[in-house]
C-alpha positions as CSV (number, residue, x, y, z in Angstrom):
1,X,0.0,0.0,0.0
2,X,1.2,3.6,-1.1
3,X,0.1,6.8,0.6
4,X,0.9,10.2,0.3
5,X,0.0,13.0,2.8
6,X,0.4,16.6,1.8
7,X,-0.7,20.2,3.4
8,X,-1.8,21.5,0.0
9,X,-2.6,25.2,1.5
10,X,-5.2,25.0,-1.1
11,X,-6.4,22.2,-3.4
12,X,-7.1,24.3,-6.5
13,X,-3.8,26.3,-5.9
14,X,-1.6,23.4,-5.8
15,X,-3.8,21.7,-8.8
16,X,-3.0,24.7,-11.0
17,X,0.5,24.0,-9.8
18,X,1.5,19.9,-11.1
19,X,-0.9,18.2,-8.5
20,X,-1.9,16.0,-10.6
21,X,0.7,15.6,-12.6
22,X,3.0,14.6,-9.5
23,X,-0.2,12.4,-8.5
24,X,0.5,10.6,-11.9
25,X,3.8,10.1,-11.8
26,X,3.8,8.9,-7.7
27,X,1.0,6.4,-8.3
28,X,0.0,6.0,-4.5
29,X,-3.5,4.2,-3.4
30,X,-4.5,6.7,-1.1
31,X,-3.6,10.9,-1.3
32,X,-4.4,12.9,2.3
33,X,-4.8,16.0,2.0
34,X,-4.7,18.7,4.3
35,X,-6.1,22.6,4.0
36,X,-8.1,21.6,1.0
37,X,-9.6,25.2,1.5
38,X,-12.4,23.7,-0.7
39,X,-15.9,22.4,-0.9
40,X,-16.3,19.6,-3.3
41,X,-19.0,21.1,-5.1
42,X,-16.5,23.5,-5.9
43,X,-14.2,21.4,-7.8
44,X,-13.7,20.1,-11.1
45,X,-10.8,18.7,-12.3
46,X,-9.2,18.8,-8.8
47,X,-11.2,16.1,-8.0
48,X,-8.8,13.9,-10.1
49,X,-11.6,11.5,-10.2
50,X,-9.7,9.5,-13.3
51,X,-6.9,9.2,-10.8
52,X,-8.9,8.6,-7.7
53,X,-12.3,7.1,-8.6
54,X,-13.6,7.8,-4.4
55,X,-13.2,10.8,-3.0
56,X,-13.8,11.5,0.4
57,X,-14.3,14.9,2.0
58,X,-14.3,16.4,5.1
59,X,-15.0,20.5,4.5
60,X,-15.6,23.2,6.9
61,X,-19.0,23.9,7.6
62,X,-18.7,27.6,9.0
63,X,-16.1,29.2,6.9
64,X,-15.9,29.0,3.3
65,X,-12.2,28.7,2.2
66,X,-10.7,27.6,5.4
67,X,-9.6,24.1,6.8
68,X,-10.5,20.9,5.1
69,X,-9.7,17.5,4.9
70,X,-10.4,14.6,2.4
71,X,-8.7,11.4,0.8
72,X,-8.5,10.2,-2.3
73,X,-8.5,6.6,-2.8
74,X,-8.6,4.1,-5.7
75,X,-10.8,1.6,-3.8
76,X,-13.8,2.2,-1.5
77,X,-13.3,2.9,2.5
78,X,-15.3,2.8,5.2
79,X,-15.3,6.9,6.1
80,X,-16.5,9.3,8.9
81,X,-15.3,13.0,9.3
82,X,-15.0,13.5,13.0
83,X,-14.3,12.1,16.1
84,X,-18.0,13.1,18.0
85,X,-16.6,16.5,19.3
86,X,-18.7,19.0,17.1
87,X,-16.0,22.3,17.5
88,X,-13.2,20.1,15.9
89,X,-15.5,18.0,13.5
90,X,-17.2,21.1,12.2
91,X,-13.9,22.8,10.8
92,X,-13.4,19.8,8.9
93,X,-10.1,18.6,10.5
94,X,-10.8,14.8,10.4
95,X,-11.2,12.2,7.4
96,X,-10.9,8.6,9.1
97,X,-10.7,5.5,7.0
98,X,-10.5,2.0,7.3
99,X,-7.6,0.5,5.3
100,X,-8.0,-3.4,5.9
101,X,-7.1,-3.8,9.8
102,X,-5.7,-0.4,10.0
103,X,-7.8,2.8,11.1
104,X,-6.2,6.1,8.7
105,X,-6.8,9.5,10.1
106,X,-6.1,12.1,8.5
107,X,-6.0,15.4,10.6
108,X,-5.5,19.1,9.9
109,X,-4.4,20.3,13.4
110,X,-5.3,23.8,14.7
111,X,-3.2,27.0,14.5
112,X,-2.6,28.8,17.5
113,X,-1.3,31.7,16.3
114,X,-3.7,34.3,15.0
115,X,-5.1,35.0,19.1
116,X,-5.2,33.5,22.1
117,X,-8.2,32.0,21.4
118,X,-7.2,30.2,19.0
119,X,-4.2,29.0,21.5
120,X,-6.5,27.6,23.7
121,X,-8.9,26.1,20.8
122,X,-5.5,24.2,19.9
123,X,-4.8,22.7,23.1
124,X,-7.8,21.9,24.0
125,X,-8.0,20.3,20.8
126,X,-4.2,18.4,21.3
127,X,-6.1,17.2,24.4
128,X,-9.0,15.5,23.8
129,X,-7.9,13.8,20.3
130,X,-4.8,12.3,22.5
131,X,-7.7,10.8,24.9
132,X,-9.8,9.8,21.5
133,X,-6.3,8.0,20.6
134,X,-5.2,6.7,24.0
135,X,-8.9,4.4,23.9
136,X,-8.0,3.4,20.3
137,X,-4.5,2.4,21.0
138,X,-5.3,0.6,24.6
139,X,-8.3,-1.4,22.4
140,X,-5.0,-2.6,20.1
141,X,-6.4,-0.8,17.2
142,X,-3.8,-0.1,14.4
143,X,-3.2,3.4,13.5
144,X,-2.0,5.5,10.9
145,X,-1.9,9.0,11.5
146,X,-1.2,11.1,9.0
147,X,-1.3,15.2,8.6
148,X,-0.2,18.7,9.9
149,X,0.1,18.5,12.8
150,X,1.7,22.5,13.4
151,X,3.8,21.4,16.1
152,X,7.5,20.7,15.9
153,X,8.9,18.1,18.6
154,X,12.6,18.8,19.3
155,X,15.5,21.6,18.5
156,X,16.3,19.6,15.6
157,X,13.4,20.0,14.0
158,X,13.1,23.5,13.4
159,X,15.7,26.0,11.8
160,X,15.8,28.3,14.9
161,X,14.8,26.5,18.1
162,X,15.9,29.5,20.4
163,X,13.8,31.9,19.1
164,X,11.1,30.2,17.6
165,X,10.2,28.4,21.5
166,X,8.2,31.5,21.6
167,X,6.1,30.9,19.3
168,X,2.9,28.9,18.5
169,X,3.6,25.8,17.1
170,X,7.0,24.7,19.1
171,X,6.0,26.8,22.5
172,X,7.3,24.6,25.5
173,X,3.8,22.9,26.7
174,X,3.6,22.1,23.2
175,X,6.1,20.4,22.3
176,X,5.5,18.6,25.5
177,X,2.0,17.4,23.7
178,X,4.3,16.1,21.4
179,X,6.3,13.4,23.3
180,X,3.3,12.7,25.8
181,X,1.4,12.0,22.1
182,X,4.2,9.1,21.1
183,X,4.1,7.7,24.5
184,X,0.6,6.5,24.6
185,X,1.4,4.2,21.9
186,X,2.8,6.2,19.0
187,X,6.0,6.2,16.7
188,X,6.9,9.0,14.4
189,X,8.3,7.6,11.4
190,X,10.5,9.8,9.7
191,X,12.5,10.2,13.3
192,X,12.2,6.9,14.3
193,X,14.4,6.2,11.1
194,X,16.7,9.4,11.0
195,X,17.3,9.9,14.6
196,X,20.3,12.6,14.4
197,X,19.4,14.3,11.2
198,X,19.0,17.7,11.3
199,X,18.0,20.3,8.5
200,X,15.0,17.9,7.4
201,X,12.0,19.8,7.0
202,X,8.1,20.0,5.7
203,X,7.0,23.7,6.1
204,X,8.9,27.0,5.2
205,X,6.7,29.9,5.3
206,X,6.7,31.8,1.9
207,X,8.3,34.6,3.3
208,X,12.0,35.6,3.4
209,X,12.5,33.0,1.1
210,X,12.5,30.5,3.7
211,X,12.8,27.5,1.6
212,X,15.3,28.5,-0.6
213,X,17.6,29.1,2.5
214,X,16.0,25.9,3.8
215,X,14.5,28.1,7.1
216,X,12.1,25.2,7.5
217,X,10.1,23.3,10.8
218,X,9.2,19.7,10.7
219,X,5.4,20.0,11.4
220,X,4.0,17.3,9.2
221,X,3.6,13.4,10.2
222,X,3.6,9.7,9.3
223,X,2.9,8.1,12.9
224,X,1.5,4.9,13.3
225,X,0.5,2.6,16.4
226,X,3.6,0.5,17.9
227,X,1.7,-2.6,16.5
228,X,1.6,-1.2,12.8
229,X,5.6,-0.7,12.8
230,X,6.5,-3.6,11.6
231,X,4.6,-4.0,8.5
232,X,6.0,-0.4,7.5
233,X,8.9,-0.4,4.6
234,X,9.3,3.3,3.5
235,X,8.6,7.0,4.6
236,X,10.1,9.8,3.2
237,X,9.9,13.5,3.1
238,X,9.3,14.3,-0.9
239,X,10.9,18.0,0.0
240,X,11.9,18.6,-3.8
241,X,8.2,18.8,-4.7
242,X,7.0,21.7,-4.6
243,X,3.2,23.4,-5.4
244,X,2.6,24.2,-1.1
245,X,4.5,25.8,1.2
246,X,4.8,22.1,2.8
247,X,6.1,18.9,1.6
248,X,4.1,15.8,0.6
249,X,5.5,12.9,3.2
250,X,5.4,9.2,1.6
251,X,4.3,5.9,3.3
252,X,4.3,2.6,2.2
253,X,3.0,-0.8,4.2
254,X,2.4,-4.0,3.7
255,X,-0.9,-6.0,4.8
């Protein structure tokens, strides 16, 4: 099995940019996406229905142009868009799928950093989807977790650890959040296999020329259930590709 996840910071943006052309020329089963910023009746050929004949789609339902989640799949999957919690399900953050024994969620993780509202949204949020998780992982459920999850982990993931501590996104309780995450059952991938290396990155904001100077963060995820580890043979960051101001990430499994 071949996924690929991949904040698009707008589908019809990144479409107009080689989406599907890249989408071609990767072949994966399953595409995630993340910040679709779209409603499906929206969309035409970003749909890439030749490509993917089921599309599933998680949109927001209170702002037009914001948020969004679907996936893309060549076969049919079982699919739900939340998790039951109505101010996380209703911005379109979730699309969950069934993969054979495997449970797939797809998640578009808050922003804290447009008010302190939205700080508290987030961690509230980081909260209660870890104790959604925790019941999963503790029932043996396998998991695949796969999105933006706007929080970077350790120094080595982000280009300027000093100064960025202070803000949203690798602030102290949150990168806290992040190790607490991966203890209830969780390993991150990419890390997991490159413990040491530094410089490795899946967001550069579009100013300052970030990526050109490679001024990145590590905010986006492959993490999967201890118990799904094993069947795992490749992740990679696809930071060549661009289209978004993230990277696609790569997964592939066997059943």
């Amino acid at each position: 099995m071949k996924l690929i996840s991949w904040n698009v910071n707008g589908i019809r943006a990144c479409y107009k940019k080689g989406l599907e052309e890249f989408l071609r020329q990767e072949d994966p089963d399953f595409f995630c996406v993340q910040e679709t910023k779209a409603h499906v009746e929206q969309l035409k050929d970003e749909k890439m229905e030749s490509l993917f004949p089921h599309g599933y789609w998680s949109s927001c339902e209170i702002k037009k142009g914001y948020s969004g989640t679907c996936i893309l799949s060549k076969r049919k999957l079982d699919f739900s868009k939340g998790i039951g919690i109505k101010e996380y399900d209703q911005e379109g953050r979730f699309s969950i799928a069934h993969i054979g024994d495997v449970k797939l969620y797809n998640v578009y993780f808050p922003n804290g950093a447009a008010r302190e509202e939205r700080h508290v949204f987030k961690q509230n949020f980081l909260r209660d989807f870890t104790a959604h998780l925790k019941k999963e992982i503790d029932a043996g459920q396998k998991i695949m977790l796969v999105g933006d999850y706007n929080v970077a982990h350790n120094d080595i993931d982000v280009h300027d650890p000093k100064r960025l501590s202070k803000v949203s996104g690798f602030l102290p309780e949150e990168q806290k959040w992040l190790g607490e995450f991966l203890e209830i059952g969780f390993v991150d991938l990419f890390r997991h296999q490159n413990p040491n290396e530094a410089h490795k990155y899946t967001w550069w904001s579009y100013r300052e020329r970030a990526r050109l100077m490679n001024k990145g963060w590590r905010i986006d995820y492959v993490c999967v259930s201890q118990n799904l580890k094993p069947q795992i043979t490749r992740m990679e960051h696809l930071d060549q590709q661009e289209g978004s101001d993230h990277c696609p990430l790569l997964v592939e499994w066997k059943k």
